[in-house]
N, C-alpha and C positions, 0 to 999 in steps of 0.2 A: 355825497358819498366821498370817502376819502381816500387817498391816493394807498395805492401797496407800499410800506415799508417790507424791504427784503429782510430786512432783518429780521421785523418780528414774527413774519412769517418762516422764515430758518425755525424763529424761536418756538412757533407754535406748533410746527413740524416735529421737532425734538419733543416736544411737551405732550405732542398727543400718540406719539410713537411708544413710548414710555407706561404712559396709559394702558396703550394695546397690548404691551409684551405682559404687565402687570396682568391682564384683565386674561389673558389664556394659561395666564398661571395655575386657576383655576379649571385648568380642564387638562388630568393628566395626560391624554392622549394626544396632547395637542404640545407634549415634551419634545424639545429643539424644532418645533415646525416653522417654514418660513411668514416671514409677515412683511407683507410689500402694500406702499398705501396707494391705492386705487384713485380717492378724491377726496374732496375738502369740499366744501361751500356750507351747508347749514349747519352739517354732521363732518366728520371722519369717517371716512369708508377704509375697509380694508382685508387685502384677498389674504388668507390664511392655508395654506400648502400644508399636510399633513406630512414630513420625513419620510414615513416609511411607503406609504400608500400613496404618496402624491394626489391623495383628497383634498378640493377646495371644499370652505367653507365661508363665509362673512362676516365680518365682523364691524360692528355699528359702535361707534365712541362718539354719543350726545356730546353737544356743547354745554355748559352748567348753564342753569338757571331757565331752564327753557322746560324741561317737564321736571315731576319728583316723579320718585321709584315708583309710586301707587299708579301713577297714570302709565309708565313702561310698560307695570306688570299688566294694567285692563288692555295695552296692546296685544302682551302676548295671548292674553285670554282667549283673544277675540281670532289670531291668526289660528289657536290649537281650534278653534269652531268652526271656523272658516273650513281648515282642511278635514275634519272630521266629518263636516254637512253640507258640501259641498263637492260638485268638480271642480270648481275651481283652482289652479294649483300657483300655492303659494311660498314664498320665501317663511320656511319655519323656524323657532325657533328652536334653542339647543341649551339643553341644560346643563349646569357644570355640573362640577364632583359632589357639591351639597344639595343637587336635585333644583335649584335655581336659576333662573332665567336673566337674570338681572346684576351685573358687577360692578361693585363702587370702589372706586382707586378718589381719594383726597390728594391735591395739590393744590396748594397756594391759597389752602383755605378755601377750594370749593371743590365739590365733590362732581367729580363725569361719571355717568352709567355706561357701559357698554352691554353690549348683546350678540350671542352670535348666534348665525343663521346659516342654514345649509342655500350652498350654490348654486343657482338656476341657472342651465345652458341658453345660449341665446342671444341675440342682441336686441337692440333699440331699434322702433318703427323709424323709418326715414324721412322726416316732411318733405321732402323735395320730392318722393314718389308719389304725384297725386292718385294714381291708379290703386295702387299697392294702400296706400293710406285710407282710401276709398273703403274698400272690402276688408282693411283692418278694421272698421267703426261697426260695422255689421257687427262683429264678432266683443269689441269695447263694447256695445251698447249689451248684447246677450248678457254678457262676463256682469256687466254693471248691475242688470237686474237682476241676477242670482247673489249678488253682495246686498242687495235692499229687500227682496223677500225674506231674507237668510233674518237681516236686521228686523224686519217688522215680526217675522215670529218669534224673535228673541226678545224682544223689545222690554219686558219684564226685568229679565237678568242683565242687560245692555245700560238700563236705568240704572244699575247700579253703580258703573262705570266712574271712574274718576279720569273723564276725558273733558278736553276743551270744547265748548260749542261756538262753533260757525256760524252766527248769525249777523246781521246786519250793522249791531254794534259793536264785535270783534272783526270785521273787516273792513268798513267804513267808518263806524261811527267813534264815539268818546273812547271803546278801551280796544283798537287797534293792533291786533296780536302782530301783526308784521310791518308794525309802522305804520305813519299818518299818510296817505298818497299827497296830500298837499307837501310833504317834504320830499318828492319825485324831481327826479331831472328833467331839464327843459319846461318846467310850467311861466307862463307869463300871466299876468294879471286878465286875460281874453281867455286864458286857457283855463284857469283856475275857474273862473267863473262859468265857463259851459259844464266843466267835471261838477262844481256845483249844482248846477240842473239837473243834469244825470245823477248824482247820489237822490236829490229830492225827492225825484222820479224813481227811484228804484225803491225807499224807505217807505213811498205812499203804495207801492205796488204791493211789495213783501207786506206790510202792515196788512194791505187787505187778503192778501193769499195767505198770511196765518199759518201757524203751526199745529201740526194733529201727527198721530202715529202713522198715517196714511201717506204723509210727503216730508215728515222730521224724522230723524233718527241716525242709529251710529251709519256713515258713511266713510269712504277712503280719505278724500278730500282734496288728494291730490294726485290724480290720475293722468296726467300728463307722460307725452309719449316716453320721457326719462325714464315712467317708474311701469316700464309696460319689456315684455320682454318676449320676441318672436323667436318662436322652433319650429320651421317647418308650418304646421295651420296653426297651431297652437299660441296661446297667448296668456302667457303667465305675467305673475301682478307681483309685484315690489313695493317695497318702502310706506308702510304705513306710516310712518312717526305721525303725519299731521291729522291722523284717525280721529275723529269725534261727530259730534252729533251737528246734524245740518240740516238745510233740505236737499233732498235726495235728486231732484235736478243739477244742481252745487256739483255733482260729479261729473255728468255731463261739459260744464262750463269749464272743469278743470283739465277736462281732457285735449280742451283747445288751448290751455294755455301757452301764449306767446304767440300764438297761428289766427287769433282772431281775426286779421285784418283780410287773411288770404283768400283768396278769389273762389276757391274751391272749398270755404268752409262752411255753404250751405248744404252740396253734395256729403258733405262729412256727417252732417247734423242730420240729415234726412236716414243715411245708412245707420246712423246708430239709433236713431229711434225704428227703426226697420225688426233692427237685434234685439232690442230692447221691448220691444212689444209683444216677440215671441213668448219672451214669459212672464212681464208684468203689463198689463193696462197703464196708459197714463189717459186722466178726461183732457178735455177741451182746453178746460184752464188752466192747467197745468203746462201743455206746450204753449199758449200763448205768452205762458212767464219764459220762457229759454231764451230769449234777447236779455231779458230783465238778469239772471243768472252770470250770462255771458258778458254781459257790461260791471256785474259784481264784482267775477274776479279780474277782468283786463284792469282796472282801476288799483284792487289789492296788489296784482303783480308790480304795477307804477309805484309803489310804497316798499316792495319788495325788491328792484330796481338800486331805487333810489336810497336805500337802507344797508344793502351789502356790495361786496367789493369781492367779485371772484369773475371767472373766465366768461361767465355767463352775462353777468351784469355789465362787463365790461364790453363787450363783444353788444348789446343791447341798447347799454345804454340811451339819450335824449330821445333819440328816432324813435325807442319806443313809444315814448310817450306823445310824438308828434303823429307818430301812425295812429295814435287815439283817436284824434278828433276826427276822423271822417265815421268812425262808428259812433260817438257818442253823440255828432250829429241826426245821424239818421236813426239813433235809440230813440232819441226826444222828438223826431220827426212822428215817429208811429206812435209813440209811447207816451209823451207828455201829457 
């Protein structure tokens, strides 16, 4: 990972500010409204303040080269489906003046989409509250199987999608959507070679667990407590961008991510298959894979890690990846 130049982050500051002002041009009600930037790391976030009505709104400014326009728009498809066929409640999307979802501002010879989306009140679950975090999973686990029954009846029109799929060879294997985890921080030649067994063991597992509409299909993908949002009981959902097709455990494993090592993340696992049962079934085999899952992503996050440069990763960094090995010990202990 490479160190912060201040500069070019001033410069990427300016460049994707510019972007934003560009990208609410298209939406005349949103004439002299404030635009303050929220965060950086994969995307540009940014809170959008309405002049007269002091309305928030959000505004999403992609990095190029990471989705085209066809896969934004099957996002936004999928959130107008979401809040139409569901309770579920979710961060929607907002059309401009031409009835579209989706705005391209070109610089430097590459093109950023932005998007904006109406405001959700609330904040972020707290890992350090294990109690609190407890009886959030309950409610994650429900939330989660109304987002995969939603998926399996749709699954026809969801095929159509021009989304990425999550499987085994876009997060371990040869084509790597977020980077190779052997280019993770802190790996030693001891270390590499246990993650080695663990990927082994997880490609021979998912080979035999297989893909059918029953455990594949469009999923969030990354439901982690960033992109979760607490009002009071209620728990609203954020940030599809990494929306596509997986297996539908895969969400589960995402909701742990960063927490996997924590002492209290069997009580987690149990309460969301608790929630999760309420409205969908899962057989036998299926929870026997949730180690298998859980070791998927803690490995992709180590390539994720070790590939970007922001508060998170920096704040993360090596340790992550050294808190691995007592789990990917004990995956291959049971699981090998």
């Amino acid at each position: 990972m490479t160190q912060t130049n201040p500069e070019s982050v001033e410069f990427s500051v300016q460049k994707f500010n510019f972007i934003a002002h560009d990208a609410i041009s298209n939406f005349s009600f949103l004439n002299n409204a404030l635009v303050s930037l929220l965060d950086y790391s994969e995307n540009y976030t940014y809170l959008i303040t309405e002049e007269k009505t002091n309305q928030k709104h959000i505004l999403r400014v992609c990095r190029p080269n990471y989705h085209t326009k066809s896969q934004i728009e099957s996002e936004m498809v999928w959130l107008k489906s979401l809040h139409e066929q569901s309770p579920i409640e979710v961060s929607l999307p907002i059309p401009n003046d031409q009835g579209e979802y989706v705005q391209s501002t070109w610089v430097d010879g590459n093109v950023y989409y932005s998007t904006l989306f109406t405001f959700l009140e609330g904040e972020a679950p707290d890992d350090n509250d294990e109690s609190a975090l407890i009886k959030h999973f309950f409610t994650i686990g429900y939330i989660t199987a109304q987002f995969h029954n939603q998926s399996v009846k749709q699954h026809q029109l969801y095929d159509q999608f021009d989304r990425i799929i999550w499987d085994y060879d876009t997060i371990l294997g040869d084509t790597p959507k977020w980077g190779k985890w052997q280019d993770g921080l802190g790996l030693t030649p001891e270390r590499t070679h246990l993650f080695e067994r663990v990927c082994a063991t997880i490609k021979k597992r998912l080979d035999r667990f297989g893909k059918h509409k029953e455990n594949f299909g469009l999923i969030h993908s990354d439901l982690r407590l960033a992109n979760l949002i607490i009002e009071g009981e209620q728990i609203k959902v954020i940030d599809f961008d990494d929306c596509g097709f997986g297996w539908y455990l895969y969400d589960l494993a995402t909701s742990l991510s960063f927490i996997e090592h924590k002492p209290y993340v069997p009580a987690l696992i149990n309460s969301w298959l608790e929630g999760y049962k309420k409205i969908r079934p899962l057989s036998e085999e299926e929870e026997k894979e949730i180690p298998t899952f859980i070791m998927m992503r803690r490995l992709q996050l180590i390539s994720w890690v070790g590939s970007r440069d922001n508060e998170t990763t920096r704040t993360l960094s090596s340790q992550f990846t050294i808190d691995t090995d007592p789990l990917a010990h004990e995956y291959l202990l049971k699981h090998e």
